[in-house]
C-alpha positions in Angstrom: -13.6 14.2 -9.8 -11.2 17.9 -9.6 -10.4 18.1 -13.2 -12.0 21.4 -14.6 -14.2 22.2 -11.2 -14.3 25.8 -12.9 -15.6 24.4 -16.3 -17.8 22.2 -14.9 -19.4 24.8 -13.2 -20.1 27.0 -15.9 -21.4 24.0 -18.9 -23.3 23.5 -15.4 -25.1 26.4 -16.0 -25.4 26.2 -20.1 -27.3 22.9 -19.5 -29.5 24.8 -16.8 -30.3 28.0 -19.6 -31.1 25.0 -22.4 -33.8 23.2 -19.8 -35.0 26.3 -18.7 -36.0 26.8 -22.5 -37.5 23.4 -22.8 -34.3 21.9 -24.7 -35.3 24.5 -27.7 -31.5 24.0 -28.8 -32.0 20.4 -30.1 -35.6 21.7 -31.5 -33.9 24.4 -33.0 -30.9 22.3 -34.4 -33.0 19.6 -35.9 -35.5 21.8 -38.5 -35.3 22.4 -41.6 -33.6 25.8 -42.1 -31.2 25.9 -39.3 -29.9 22.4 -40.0 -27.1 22.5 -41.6 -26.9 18.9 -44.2 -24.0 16.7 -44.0 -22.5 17.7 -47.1 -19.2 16.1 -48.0 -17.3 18.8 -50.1 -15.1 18.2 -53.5 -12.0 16.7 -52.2 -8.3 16.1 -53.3 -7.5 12.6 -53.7 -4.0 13.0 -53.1 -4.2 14.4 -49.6 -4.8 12.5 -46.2 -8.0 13.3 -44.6 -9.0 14.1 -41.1 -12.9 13.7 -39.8 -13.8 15.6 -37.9 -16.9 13.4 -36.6 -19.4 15.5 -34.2 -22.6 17.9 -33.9 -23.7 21.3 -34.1 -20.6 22.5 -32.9 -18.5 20.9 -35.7 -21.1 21.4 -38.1 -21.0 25.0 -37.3 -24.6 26.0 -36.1 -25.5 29.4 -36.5 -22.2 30.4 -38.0 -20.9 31.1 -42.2 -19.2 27.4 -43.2 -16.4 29.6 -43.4 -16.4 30.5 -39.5 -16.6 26.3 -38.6 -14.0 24.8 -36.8 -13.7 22.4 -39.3 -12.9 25.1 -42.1 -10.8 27.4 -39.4 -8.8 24.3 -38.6 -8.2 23.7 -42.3 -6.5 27.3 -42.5 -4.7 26.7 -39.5 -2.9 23.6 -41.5 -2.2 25.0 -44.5 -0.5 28.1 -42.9 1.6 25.7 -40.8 2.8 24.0 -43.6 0.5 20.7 -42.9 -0.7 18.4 -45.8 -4.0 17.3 -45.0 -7.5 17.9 -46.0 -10.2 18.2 -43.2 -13.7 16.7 -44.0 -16.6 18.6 -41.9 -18.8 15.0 -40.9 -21.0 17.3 -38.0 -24.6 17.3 -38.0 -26.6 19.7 -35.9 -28.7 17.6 -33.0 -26.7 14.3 -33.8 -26.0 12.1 -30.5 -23.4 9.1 -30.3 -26.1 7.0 -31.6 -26.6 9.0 -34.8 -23.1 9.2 -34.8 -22.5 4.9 -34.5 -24.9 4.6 -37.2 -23.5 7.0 -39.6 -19.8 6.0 -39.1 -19.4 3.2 -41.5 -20.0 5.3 -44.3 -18.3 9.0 -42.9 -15.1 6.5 -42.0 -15.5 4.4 -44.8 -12.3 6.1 -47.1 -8.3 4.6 -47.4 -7.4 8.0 -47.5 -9.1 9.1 -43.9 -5.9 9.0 -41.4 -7.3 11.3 -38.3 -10.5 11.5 -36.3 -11.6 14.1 -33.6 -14.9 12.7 -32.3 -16.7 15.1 -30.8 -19.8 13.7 -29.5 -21.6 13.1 -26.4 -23.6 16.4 -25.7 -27.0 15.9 -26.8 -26.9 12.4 -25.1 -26.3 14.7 -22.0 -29.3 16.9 -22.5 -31.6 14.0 -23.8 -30.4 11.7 -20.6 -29.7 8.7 -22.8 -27.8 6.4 -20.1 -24.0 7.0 -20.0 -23.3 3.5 -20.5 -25.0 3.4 -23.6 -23.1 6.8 -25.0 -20.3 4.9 -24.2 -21.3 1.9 -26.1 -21.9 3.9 -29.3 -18.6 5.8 -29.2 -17.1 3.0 -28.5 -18.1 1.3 -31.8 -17.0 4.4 -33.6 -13.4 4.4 -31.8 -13.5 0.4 -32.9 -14.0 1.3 -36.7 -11.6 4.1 -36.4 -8.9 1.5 -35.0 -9.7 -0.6 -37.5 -8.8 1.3 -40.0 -5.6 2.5 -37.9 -6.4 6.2 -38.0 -4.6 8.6 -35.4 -7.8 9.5 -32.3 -8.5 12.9 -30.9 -11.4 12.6 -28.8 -13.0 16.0 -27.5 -14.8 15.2 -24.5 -17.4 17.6 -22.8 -18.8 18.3 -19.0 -21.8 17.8 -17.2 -23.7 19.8 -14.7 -24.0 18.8 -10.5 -27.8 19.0 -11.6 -28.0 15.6 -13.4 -26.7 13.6 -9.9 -23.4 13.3 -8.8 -23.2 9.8 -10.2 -24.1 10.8 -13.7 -21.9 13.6 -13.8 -18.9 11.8 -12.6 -19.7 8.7 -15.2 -20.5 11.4 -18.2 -17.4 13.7 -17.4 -15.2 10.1 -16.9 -16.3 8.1 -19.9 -14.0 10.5 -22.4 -11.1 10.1 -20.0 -11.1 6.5 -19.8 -12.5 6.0 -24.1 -9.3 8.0 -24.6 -7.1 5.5 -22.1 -9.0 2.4 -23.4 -8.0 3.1 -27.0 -4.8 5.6 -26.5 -5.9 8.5 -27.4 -5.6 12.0 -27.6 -8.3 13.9 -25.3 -9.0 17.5 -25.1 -11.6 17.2 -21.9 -13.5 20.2 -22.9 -13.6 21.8 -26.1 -15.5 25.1 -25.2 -12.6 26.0 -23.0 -12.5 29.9 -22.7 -15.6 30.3 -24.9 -18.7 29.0 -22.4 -20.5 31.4 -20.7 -18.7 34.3 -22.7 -21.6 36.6 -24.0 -18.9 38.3 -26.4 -18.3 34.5 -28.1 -21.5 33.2 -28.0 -24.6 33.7 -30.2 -27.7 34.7 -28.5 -28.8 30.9 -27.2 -25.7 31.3 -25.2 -24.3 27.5 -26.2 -23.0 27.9 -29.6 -20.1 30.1 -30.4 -20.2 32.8 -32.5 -17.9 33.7 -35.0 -14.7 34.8 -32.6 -15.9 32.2 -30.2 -15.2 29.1 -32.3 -12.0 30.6 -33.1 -11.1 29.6 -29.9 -12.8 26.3 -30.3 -10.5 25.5 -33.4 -7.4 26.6 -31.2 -8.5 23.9 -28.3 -8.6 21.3 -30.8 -5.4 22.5 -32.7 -3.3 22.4 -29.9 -4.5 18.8 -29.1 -4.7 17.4 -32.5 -1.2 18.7 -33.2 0.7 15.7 -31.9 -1.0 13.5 -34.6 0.2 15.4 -37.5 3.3 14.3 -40.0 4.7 16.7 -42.6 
């Protein structure tokens, strides 16, 4: 697997910083006051929604709802002259199977028309078996189909230090989701922000204000093809 040798390298060394800290990022994530709740804002009824479907880094961990990718994203379509209305569905710690069971009810609108699923990473620092990550995305994908919305799906990387096999069947599972269901795929959505101390907060994984406006560019530029005016 060449694609990204230079990214996998450095999420290679994010995963490394979050076990050398005991996994405090999913402890951290998970309680009470840094847990930012799913909640699902006043919306106009007129407008087409996109999900965007993911964890802490959709939620916007750490960062003013303002500074979210979700709500930078948002800004981003209205100056371009696109009529949507993005709906932040992350939750801080949440793994594809959080996400499966969750999804009939985050996807359960007429008016949702786009998805970027963003999932995958805390199956990767929890070890939950690739095949069954791919299982649960998989029934999300199948709901989203279902309802014939347009697909981004934002995969991530893993590190040499989880065996080659892993890696190469983590890394692999977004490429081949986003063949299985055609797809758009952004392979890594931390593109030019991992391992930058001048975008990242101080746990060095989630980005900090200037840092996920970055992230909202990666997913832009991908998501871009699936937009109508």
């Amino acid at each position: 697997m060449r694609i990204l040798d230079h990214s996998v390298f450095i999420f290679g060394a994010i995963i490394f910083a979050l076990f050398s800290v005991s996994c405090g990022t999913v402890k951290t994530e998970t309680n009470a006051n840094a847990n930012r709740p799913l909640v699902l804002p006043n919306r106009n009824v007129e407008k087409p929604k996109i999900i965007a479907f993911g964890d802490s880094l959709t939620a916007g961990f750490g960062v003013a709802e303002k500074e979210s990718y979700p709500y930078l994203l948002q800004q981003r379509l209205n100056s371009e002259g696109y009529d949507y209305e993005v709906v932040n569905a992350g939750v801080s710690g949440d793994t594809s199977l959080g996400g499966a069971e969750r999804s009939d009810w985050v996807l359960n609108r007429d008016d949702a028309k786009i998805l970027i699923l963003a999932l995958g990473s805390n199956d990767l620092l929890r070890g939950m078996p690739v095949d069954k990550m791919k299982e649960n995305l998989r029934k999300i994908l199948e709901k989203a189909k279902a309802k014939k919305m347009k697909i981004l799906i934002c995969g991530m990387l893993a590190p040499s230090s989880v065996g080659v096999e892993y890696q190469r069947d983590f890394i692999n599972t977004f490429t081949e989701l986003s063949k299985e269901y055609k797809t758009e795929l952004l392979p890594f959505m931390l593109t030019g922000v991992a391992l930058d101390k001048r975008l990242n907060q101080a746990d060095g994984i989630h980005p900090n204000a200037e840092g996920t406006k970055i992230m909202a560019d990666n997913i832009y530029q991908k998501l871009k093809p699936l937009l109508e005016k």
